[in-house]
N, C-alpha and C positions, 0 to 999 in steps of 0.2 A: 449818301453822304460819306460812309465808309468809304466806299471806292474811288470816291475823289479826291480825297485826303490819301490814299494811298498811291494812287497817282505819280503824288508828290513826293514819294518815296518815306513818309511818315506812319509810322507803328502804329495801328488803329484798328480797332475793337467795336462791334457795334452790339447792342443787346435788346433783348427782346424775349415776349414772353413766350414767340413762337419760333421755329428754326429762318437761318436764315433762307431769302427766296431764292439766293444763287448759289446754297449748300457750302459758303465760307466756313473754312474751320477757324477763321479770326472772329468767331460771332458766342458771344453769351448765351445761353438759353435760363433766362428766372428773372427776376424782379431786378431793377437797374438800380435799386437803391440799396442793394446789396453792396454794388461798386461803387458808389459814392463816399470814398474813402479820401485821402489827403492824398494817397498817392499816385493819382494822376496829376503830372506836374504841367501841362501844357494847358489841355484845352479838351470840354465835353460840347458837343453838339447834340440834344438832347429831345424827342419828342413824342411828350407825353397825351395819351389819347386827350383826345379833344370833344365830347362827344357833348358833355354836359356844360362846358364852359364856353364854345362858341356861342356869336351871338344868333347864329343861326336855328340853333336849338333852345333859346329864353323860352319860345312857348311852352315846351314841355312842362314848365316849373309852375305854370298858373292851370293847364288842362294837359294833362298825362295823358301819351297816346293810347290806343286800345288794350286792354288787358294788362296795363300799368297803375300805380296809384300816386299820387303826390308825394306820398313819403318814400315813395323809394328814389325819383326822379330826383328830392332834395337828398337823400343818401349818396344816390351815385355823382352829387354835383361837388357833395362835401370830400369823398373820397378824390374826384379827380383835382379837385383845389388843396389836397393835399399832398397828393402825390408834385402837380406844379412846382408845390410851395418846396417839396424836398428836392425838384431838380434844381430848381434855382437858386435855391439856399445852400447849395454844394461846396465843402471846402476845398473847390477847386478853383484855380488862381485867372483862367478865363473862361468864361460858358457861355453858353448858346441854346434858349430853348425855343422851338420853333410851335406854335400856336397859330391858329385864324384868329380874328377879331374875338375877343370875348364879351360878355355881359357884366353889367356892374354886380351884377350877385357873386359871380367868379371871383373878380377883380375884390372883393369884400373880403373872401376868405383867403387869400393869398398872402401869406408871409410876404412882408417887405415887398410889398406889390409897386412896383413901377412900370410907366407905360413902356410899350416897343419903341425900341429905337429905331424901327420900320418897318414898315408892310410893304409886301413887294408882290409885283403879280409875275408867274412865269413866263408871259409873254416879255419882260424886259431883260429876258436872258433867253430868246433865242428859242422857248421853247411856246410853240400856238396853244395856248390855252387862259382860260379864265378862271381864279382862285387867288385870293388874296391870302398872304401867307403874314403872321408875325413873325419876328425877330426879339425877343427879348434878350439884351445882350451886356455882358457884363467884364469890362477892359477886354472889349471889343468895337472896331468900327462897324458902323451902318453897311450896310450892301449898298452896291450901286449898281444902276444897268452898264447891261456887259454888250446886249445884243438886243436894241428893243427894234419889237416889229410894229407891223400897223394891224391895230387889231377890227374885223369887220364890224360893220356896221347893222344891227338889228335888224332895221326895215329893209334895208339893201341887198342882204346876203343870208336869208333866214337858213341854209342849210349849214353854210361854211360857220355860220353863228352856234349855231347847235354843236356842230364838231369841236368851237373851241369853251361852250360850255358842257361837255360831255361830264368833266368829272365835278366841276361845279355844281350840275344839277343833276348829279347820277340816281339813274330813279332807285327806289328802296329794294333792296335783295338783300341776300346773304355776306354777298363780296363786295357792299356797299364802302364801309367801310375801311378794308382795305386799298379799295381805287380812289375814295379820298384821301389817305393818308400815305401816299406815293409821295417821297418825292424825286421832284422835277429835276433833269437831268444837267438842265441851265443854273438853278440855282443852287444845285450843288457843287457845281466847277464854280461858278460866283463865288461862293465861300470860303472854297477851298485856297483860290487866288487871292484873294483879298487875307483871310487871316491868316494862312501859310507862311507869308512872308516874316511876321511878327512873331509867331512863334517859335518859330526856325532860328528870330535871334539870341532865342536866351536856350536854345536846345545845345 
């Protein structure tokens, strides 16, 4: 996302708890709510792990995988509906925080919780794959498709099928989740396009 926004020839900053992957010295290393300050005057694109608040993980919170226990699974659901709840509550004047679908337990603990103004899947910008992305956005438009493709068909194409659920169904490792929490190269320039132009008015 940094690098799309830069693209565009716009002063951007990304942060993280880890370095960045392409060694940018425009990148933060510590907690991003450090910088959630007033004075970002444009715009934050923001995406907070997701680990406990998708709805793909609700089970977790009724039977904890192996060697976990329930209270910690509701521990790390509260800490990441909190962290959420502080990118989105940012006193900054447009934001963007990018999420999967979540679960109504999430959705409960969330400051000023509104729904996404849309889920988009990477294949409608160009890029083959399947992963349904939120948008929670705030004096900001919706994403639209830029490039959609034709996405295969299950019974028809089970290998090209596989290929475009690779990170959607990435089996469990170590770097699991960092290859879910990529993002996509299309929906990056998507946003970059689309909210670029709005902010650029009042820069």
């Amino acid at each position: 996302m940094r690098r799309a926004f830069a693209a565009r020839g716009h002063d951007v900053w990304s942060c993280d708890l880890l370095p960045a992957d392409d060694g940018s010295n425009r990148h933060i290393v510590g907690d991003v709510r450090a910088q959630l300050t007033g004075e970002w005057d444009l715009l934050a694109v923001m995406h907070p792990p997701c680990t406990r608040l998708c709805n793909s993980g609700v089970r977790w919170l009724t039977t904890p995988p192996r060697n976990r226990t329930l209270k910690e699974m509701w521990e790390e659901l509260r800490e990441g509906a909190a962290l959420f709840s502080d990118c989105w509550n940012a006193p900054i004047a447009r934001v963007a925080v990018e999420n999967p679908v979540m679960h109504r337990h999430a959705k409960a603990l969330i400051r000023n919780y509104q729904p996404p103004a849309c889920t988009v899947q990477p294949w409608w910008f160009g890029d083959p794959a399947f992963k349904a992305t939120s948008f929670y956005l705030r004096n900001l438009d919706p994403l639209t498709p830029t490039n959609r493709l034709t996405p295969p068909k299950r019974g028809k194409d089970p290998v090209l099928w596989a290929e475009w659920s690779r990170i959607h169904r990435a089996s469990p490792g170590p770097d699991r989740w960092k290859l879910r929490s990529a993002t996509f190269p299309g929906i990056a320039a998507a946003a970059a396009a689309k909210w670029s132009p709005l902010v650029e008015e009042v820069a």
